[in-house]
Every structure is written in C-alpha cells, then in structure tokens.
C-alpha positions in Angstrom: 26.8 -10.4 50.2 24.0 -9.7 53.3 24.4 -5.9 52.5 23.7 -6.6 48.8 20.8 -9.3 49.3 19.3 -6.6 51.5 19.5 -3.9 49.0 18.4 -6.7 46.2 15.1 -7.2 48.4 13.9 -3.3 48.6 14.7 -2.6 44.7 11.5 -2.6 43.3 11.4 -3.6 39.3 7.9 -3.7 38.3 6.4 -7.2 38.8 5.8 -9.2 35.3 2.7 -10.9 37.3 0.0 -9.3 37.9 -3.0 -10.9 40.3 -5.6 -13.1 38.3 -8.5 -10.9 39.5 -7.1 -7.7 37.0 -6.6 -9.9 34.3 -10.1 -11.8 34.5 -11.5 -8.2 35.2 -10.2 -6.5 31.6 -12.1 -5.3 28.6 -9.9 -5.4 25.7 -10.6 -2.7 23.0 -10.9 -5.6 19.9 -8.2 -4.5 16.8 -9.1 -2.7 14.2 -7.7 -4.8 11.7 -10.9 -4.1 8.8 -10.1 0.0 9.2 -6.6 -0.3 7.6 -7.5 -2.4 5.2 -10.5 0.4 3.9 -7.7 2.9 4.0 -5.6 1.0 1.5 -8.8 0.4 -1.0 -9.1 4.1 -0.4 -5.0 4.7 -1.4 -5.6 2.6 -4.3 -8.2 4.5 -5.9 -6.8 8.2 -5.3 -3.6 6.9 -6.8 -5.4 6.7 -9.9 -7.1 10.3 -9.4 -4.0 12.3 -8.1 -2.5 14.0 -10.7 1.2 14.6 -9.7 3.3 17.3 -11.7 6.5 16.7 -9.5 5.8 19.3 -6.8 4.2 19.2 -3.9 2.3 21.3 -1.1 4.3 21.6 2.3 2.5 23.0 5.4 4.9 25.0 7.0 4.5 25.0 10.7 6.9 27.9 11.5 5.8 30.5 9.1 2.1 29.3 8.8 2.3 29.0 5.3 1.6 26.5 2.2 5.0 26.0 0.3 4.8 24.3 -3.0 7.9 22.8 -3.9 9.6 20.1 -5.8 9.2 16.9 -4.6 12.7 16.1 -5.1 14.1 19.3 -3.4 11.3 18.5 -0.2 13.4 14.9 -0.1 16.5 16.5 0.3 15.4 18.5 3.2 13.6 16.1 4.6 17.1 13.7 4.9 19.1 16.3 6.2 16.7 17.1 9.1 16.1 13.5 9.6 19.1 11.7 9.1 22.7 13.0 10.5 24.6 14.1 7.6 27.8 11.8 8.8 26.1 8.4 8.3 27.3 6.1 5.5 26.5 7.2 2.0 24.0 3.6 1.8 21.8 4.8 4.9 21.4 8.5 3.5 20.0 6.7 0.0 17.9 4.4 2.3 16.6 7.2 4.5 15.4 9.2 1.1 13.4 6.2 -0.4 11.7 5.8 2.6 10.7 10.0 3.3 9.9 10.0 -0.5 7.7 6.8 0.2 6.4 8.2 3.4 5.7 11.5 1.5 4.0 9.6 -1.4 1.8 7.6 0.4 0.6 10.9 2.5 -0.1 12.8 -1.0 -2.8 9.6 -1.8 -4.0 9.5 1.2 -4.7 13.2 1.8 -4.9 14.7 -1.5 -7.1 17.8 -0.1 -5.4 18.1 3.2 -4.2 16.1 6.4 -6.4 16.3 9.0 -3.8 17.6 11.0 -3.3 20.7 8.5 -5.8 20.7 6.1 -3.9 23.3 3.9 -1.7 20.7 2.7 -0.8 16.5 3.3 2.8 17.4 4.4 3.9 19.6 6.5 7.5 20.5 8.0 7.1 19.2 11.6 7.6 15.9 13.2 3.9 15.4 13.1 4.7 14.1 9.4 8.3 14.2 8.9 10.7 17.0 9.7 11.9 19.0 6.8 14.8 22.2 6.8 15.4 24.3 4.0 19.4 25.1 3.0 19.2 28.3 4.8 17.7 26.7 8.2 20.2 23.8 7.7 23.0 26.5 7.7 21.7 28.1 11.1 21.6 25.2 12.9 24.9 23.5 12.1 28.9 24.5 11.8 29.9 28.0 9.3 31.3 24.4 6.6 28.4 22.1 6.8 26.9 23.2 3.6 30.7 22.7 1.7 31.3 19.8 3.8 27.5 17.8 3.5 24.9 19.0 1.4 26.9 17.3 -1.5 26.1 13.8 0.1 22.4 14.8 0.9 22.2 15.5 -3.2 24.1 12.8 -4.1 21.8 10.3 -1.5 18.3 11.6 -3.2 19.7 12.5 -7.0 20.3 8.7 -7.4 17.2 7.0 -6.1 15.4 10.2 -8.1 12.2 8.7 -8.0 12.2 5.0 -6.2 9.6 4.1 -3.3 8.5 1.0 -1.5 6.2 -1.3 -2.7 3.7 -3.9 -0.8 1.7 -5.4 -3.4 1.7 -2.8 -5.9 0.9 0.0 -2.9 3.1 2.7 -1.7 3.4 1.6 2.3 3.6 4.1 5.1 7.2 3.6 5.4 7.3 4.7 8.9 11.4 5.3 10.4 12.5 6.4 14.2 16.2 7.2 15.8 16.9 3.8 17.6 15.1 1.0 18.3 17.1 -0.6 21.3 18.2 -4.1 19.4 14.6 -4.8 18.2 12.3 -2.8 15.7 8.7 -3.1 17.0 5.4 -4.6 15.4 3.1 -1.8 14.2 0.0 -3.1 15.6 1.5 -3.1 19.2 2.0 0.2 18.8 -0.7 2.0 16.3 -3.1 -0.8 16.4 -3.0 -1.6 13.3 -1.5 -4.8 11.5 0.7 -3.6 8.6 2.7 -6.8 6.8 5.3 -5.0 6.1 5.7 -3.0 9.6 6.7 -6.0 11.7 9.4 -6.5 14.6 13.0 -7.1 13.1 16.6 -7.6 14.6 18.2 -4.3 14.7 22.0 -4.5 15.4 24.7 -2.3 15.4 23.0 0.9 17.2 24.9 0.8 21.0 27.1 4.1 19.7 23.3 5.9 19.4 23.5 8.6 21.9 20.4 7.5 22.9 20.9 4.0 23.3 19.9 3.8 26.5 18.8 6.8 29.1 17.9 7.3 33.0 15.0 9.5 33.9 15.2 10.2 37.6 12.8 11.7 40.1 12.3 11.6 43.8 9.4 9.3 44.6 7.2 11.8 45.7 7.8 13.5 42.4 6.9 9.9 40.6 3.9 9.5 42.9 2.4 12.6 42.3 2.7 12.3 38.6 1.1 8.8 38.7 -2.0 10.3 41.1 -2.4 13.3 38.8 -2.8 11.9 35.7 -5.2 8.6 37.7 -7.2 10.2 39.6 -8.4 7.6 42.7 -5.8 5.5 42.2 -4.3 6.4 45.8 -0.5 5.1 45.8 2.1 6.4 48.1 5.4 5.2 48.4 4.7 2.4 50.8 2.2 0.7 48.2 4.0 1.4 45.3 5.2 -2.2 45.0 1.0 -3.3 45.3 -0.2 -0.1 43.0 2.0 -0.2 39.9 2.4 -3.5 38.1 3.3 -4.7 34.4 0.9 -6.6 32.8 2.1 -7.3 29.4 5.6 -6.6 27.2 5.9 -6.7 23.5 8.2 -9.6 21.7 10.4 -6.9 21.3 10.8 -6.2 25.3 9.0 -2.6 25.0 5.9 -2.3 28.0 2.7 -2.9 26.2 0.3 -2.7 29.3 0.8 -1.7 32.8 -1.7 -1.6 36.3 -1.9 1.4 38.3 -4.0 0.2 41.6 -5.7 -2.2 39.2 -6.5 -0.2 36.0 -4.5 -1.3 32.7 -3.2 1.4 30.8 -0.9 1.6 27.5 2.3 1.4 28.3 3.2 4.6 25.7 0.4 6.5 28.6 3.7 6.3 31.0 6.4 7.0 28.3 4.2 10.0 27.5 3.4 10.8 31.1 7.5 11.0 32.3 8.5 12.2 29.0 10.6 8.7 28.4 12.7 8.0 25.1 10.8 4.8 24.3 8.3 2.0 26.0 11.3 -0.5 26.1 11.7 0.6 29.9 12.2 -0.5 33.5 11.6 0.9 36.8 13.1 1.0 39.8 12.8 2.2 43.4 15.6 2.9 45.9 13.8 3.6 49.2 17.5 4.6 51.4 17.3 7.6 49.5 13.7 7.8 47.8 15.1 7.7 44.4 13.2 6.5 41.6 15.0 5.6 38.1 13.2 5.2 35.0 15.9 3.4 32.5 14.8 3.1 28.9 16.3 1.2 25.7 16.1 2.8 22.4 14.3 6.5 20.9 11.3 7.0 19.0 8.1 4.5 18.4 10.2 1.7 17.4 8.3 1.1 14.1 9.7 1.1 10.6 13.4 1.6 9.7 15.6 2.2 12.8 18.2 5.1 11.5 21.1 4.2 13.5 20.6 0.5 12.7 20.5 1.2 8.9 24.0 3.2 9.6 25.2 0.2 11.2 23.9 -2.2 8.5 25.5 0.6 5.9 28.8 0.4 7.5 29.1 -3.5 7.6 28.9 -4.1 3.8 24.7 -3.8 3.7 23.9 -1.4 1.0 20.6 0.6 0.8 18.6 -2.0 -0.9 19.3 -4.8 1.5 18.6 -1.7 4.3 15.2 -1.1 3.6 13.8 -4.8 2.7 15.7 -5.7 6.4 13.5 -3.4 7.9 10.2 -3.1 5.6 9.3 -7.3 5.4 8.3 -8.3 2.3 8.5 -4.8 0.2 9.7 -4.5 -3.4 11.7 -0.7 -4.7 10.2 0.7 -7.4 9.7 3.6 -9.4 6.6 5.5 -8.6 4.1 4.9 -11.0 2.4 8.5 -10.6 5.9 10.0 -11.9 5.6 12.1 -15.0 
C-alpha cells in the first residue's frame, strides 16, 4: 500500500483547477452565434435557385479532376468508404440519409464551389466526406467483397432513394464521426457554432470500436519538446510540468475543451492536433521512474453528429434507421428532398 501511495503521489493527471489569476486574466473570443444563423438565410434562398437534375459535381482529390455523377451512385460510394460494410443493414440506411443530407446541404451552400475546391461543393476526401468508386472499393478490400457487400450498400441507399434530414424545413449539416467514447459532443464546443440539432447525446453500445479507447506514448522529453515547439516562451521541463500544463475546462461530454500551458489557454483540439490524438476526450499522465508519458484518449473523430459505431449498436438492439438518426440529430424530421426532380 506505501509502494502504491508513493507511486499514486508522482502520477501526474492534469489538474481540473487551475489558479484564479489565469482565469481572471482570460479574453474569451465571444460566440458567433449571428454567423450561422446568416448561413442558413443564405441556404434557404439558394435552395430555391439550385436547379438539381440528379447529378452532381465531385472534386476528385486523387486524379485532380471534376466528376459529375449521379447523386444516387455518389451515395453509395460515399457509405461504403465511410461505413464498414459489416454493420447492421438499419445503420448502412442511416449512414446514407445522413451523406445524402450532408451532400445536399453542401450543394446549397456552395452551388459555384467550396472554398476548399472551388471546382466543385463535394469532393472525395475527408475534407467533405470520403467517397470510393467500385473499382477502388475492390483494391482495397478481400478478391469477394464486391459478391459478398456491395449488394447491402445498394440495398442501404436504393431504399431511402431520396430522404434527408430536416430542421425546420432546412436540410442540416448532418455531420457523423467513428466513435464518440459514450457521449456525442455539442457542436458549438467544438466548431463554435450552436446548431439545435447538433447537440451532445448518449451514445451506447460502441466499446467493441477498435478505437474505443487508445494510448499515445512518448518519453517526456519527446512530450516537452513538442509542447515548447509549438509555445514558444512557455519554458516547461520535466520538473515543472505539474506547474506548466493545467486543464482549465471539459465539455459535459468529458472531452478537454481548454487547457494552460505556463499560463496561456489554448483549445483543447490544439493538443489533440499537436500529438496526433484520436479525440479531445483525453487524459494525461506522467511516470517520472521511467520518464514515460501516456496520452490515453476515449472515442475517434470530432464527436459531433451521428456516432457510426453507436448507430451499429442502436441497429443491432432492435433501433431501426429512423429512430438512429432522430437519436443522434435532436429534433430533425426525414423527408424527401424537396429539390428532387
């Protein structure tokens, strides 16, 4: 019991108080709750402009190229990129709504071009939503996944052909990640922005993920280094680390929202980015016996939206793809999309 008391006393997990002074000391960056709602004035009005013939323009980031294609087909990639092929039948169906819905709403909002590729609104990558052709699909998985899968994908998309989420008569930015560690996340915590329909959520049934949870680890030197490169001044060595690196403020959901290094706050997705972590639901701790650091983190992906292996889950205990999506999107009605010819 001494031995482990001892140990208990060097294990640094980052302190949830941080000193009054850095609080008092803060200047908040005020929401920016009147931009969003401009951008869905904005959506409303090109919805009634945007003339949609059931295809649409794809950017394709590998070859460089503008692909039009039906929107239909698109879908179908989309989902089998996305979405693992295995999972139940109900969260394949729930998975297309939402890429067709995510899709939809990026067509209104960009009908000349995303800022990211102006050529097009869509493109293939996980900048908007990851998308494989048959052929690719093949490459990348067993010589029978095509005999033994694509007949699901098709089946998922053929029969919600059409169907998107709703808010209020708007197609929502049905945003979806891997895993979401037990609890989906609030969208203004993470994009600054508050969405009605993008708030946190119970999200059971995902501990088989394969990236449930993870460990980053890293010498402390290699964690210190890191931390002084990308904060310049901020002077912390392994014998202040305990002083230097602080939490300032979690989410509902248990995901970092605001950390102090040596006194300045910075977002806690700055330190997912900065050690390449699977999430901001994470916790820190220092071994000093053997100058080991380990980074463990709950959950995959932003956290926002539909978690994929929680809609599995929810598919394979009775939940069907309806009752999928309005668990994860509060307050949304499915509907077919009005722009549909």
């Amino acid at each position: 019991m001494k031995k482990f008391m001892i140990y208990a006393s060097i294990l640094l997990i980052i302190s949830v108080i941080v000193p009054t002074i850095i609080v008092k000391t803060l200047d908040f960056v005020p929401k920016e709750g009147n931009k969003r709602d401009k951008e869905d004035k904005k959506i409303e009005e090109e919805a009634k402009e945007v003339e949609f013939d059931g295809t649409i323009d794809i950017y394709n980031t590998r070859t460089q190229e503008v692909v039009e294609m039906p929107l239909e087909e698109y879908i179908k990639g989309v989902v089998a990129a996305e979405m693992p092929a295995e999972f139940h039948i109900e969260a394949l169906k729930a998975q297309a709504i939402a890429s067709r819905t995510y899709a939809l709403n990026r067509l209104l909002k960009y009908p000349e071009g995303n800022p990211g590729h102006p050529e097009a609104p869509l493109c293939t990558g996980v900048h908007c939503q990851a998308y494989l052709s048959l052929e690719e699909l093949n490459k990348v998985h067993a010589a029978n996944w095509q005999e033994k899968y694509w007949g699901k994908i098709e089946e998922a998309v053929e029969s919600t052909k059409g169907m998107v989420l709703y808010y209020e008569d708007q197609v929502i930015e049905a945003l979806y990640h891997s895993t979401s560690g037990g609890m989906t996340e609030d969208a203004i915590n993470v994009f600054n922005v508050d969405l009605p329909y993008l708030k946190s959520v119970e999200s059971r049934y995902e501990e088989d993920a394969p990236k449930y949870k993870s460990i980053v680890s890293m010498t402390v030197d290699e964690f210190v280094d890191k931390l002084n490169s990308k904060y310049k001044g901020a002077d912390i060595n392994k014998d202040n680390l305990t002083d230097k690196v602080k939490l300032v403020e979690k989410t509902e959901s248990g995901r970092v929202k605001k950390i102090a290094i040596d006194g300045t706050v910075v977002d806690g997705r700055e330190i997912r980015e900065l050690f390449q972590l699977n999430s901001t639901n994470f916790k820190i701790y220092y071994n000093p016996n053997n100058g080991i650091i380990d980074i463990e983190t709950i959950g995959y992906g932003h956290g926002v939206g539909m978690s994929q292996w929680g809609a599995n889950g929810l598919a394979k205990n009775g939940k069907n793809y309806e009752e999928i999506l309005k668990h994860y999107y509060t307050g949304v009605t499915i509907g077919y999309w009005k722009g549909n010819k």
